[in-house]
C-alpha positions in Angstrom: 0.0 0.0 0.0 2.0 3.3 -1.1 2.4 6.1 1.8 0.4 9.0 1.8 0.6 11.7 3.9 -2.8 11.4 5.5 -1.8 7.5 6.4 1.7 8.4 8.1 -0.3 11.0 10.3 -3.2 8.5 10.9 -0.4 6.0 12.2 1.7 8.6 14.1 -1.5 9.6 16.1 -1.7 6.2 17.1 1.7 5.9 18.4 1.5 9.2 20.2 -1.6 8.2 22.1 -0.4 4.9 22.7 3.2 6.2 24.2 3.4 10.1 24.0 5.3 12.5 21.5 8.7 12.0 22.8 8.4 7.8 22.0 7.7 8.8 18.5 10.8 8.4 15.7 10.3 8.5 12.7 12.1 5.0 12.6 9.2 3.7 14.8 7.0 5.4 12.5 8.4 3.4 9.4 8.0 0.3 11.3 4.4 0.7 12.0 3.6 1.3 8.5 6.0 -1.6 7.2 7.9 0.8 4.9 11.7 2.3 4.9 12.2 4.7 7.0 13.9 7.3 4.3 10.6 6.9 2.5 8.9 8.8 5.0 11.3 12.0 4.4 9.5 12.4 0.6 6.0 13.1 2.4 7.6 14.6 5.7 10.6 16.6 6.4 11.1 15.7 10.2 9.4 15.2 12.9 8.4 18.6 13.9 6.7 19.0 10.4 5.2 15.0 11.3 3.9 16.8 14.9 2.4 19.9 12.8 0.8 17.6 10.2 -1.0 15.3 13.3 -1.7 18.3 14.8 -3.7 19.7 11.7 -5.6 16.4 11.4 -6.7 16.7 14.8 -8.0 19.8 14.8 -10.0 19.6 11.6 -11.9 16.7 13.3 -13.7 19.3 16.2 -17.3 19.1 16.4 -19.2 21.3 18.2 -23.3 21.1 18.4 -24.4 24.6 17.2 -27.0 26.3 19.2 -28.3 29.5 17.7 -31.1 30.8 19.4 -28.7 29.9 23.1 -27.6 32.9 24.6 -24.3 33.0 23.6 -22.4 32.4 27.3 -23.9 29.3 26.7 -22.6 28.3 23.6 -19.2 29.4 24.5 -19.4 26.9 27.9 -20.4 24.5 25.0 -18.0 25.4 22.7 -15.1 24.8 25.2 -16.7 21.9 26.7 -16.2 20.0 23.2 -12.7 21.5 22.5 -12.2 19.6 25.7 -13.7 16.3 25.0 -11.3 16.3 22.0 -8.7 16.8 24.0 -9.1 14.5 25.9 -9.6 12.2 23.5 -5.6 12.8 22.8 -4.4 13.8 25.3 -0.7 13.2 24.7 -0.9 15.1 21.4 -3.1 17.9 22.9 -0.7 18.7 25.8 2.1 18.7 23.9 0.3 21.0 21.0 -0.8 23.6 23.3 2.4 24.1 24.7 4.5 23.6 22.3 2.6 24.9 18.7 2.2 28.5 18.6 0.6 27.9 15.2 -1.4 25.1 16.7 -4.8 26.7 15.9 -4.9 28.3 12.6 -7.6 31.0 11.1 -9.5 28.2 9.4 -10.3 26.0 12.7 -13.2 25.2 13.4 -13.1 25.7 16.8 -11.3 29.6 16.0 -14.7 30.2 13.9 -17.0 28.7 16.1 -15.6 31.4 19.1 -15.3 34.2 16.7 -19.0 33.5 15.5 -20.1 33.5 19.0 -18.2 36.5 20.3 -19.4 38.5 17.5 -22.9 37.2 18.2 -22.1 38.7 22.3 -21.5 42.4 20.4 -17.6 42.3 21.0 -16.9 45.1 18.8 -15.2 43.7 15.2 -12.0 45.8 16.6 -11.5 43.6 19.3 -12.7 40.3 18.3 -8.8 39.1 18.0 -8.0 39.9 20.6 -10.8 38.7 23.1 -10.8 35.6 20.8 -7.5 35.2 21.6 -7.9 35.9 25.2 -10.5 33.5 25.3 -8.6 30.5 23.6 -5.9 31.3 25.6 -7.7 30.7 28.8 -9.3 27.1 27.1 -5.5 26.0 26.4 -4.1 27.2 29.6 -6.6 25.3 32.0 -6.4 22.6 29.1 -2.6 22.1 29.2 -2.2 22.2 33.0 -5.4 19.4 33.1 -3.5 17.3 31.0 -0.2 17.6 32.3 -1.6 16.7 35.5 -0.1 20.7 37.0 -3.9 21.3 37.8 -4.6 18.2 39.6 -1.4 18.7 41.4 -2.4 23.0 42.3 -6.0 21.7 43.3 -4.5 19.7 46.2 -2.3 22.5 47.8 -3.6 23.9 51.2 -3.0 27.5 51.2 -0.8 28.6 53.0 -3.0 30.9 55.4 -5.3 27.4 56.3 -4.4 25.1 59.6 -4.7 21.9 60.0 -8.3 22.1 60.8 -8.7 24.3 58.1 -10.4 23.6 54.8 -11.0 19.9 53.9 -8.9 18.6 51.6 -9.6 19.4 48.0 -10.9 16.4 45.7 -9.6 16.0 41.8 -13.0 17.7 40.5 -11.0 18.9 37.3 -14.5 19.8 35.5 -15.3 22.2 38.2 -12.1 24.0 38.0 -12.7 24.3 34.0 -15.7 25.3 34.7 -14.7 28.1 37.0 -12.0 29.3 34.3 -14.4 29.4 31.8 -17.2 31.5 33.8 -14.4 33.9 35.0 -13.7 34.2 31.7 -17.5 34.8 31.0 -17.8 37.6 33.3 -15.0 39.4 32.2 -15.8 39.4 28.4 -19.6 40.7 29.5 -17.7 43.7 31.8 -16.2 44.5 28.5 -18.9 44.4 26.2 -20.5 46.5 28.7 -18.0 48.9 28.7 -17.5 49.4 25.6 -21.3 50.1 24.9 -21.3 52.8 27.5 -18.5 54.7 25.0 
């Protein structure tokens, strides 16, 4: 079966959820598609191209379910609520992505047009929808990448340092509550705004 650039990403996914981005070589990668490693390098330059090309695939397969007559707070908890079942659906890739990518989400994302769809929908004015959009996503792939990297679990069980010992109980590992506190902080600070700016 000849290689195709679609088919090496397909298999490197696989490998990456199975054992992480730093187990994946492209000689593993030849292996697991029974073909010569060299013959990789004619559909992929090196792994950091490989890691963008996964990357790309992934992100193209976001669904979100559309709800148009939902206040929009709504469908931006739903929005993010998705981005983070995809996550989590590779979380090895994800992690790494977020924190390593820059470019990881690119102007033709579904997800990126989804949130700017919605924001405009709010009445962020068309000036500022980068940069709230970008506010916004930023917030999603911060909580995202310390939930996968495990930082947030870690964070959630420190005792402040003002608490005794008969303090506050010991937090649980409720990571959904946490995201959903990031996301309605964010919330209520894109409403302030829009209120703000309508008062100008």
């Amino acid at each position: 079966m000849p290689l195709t650039e679609a088919g090496i990403y397909a298999a490197a996914l696989r490998l990456i959820d199975a054992d992480g981005v730093e187990a994946l070589t492209m000689r593993k990668l030849a292996t697991a598609l029974d073909a010569n490693p060299m013959s990789l390098y004619h559909h992929v330059p090196n792994k950091d191209a490989l890691l963008r090309g996964v990357a790309r695939m992934v992100g193209t397969q976001f669904r979100t379910v559309t709800l148009e007559d939902a206040p929009w707070q709504e469908r931006i908890r739903l929005l993010a609520t998705d981005f983070r079942t995809l996550a989590h659906r590779h979380p090895n890739l994800m992690a790494y992505s977020f924190s390593h990518q820059a470019d990881f989400i690119q102007p033709e994302d579904p997800f990126w047009i989804a949130l700017a769809a919605i924001l405009d929908a709010a009445g962020v004015p068309h000036s500022e929808l980068p940069q709230i959009a970008a506010l916004v996503c930023a917030v999603i792939t911060g909580v995202l990448t310390a939930e996968l990297n495990g930082a947030l679990h870690r964070w959630s069980s420190l005792k402040p340092p003002t608490v005794g010992e008969d303090g506050l109980a010991h937090p649980g590992r409720d990571e959904n509550r946490v995201f959903r506190l990031a996301l309605d902080a964010t919330i209520v600070g894109v409403e302030s705004h829009i209120a703000q700016t309508r008062k100008h």
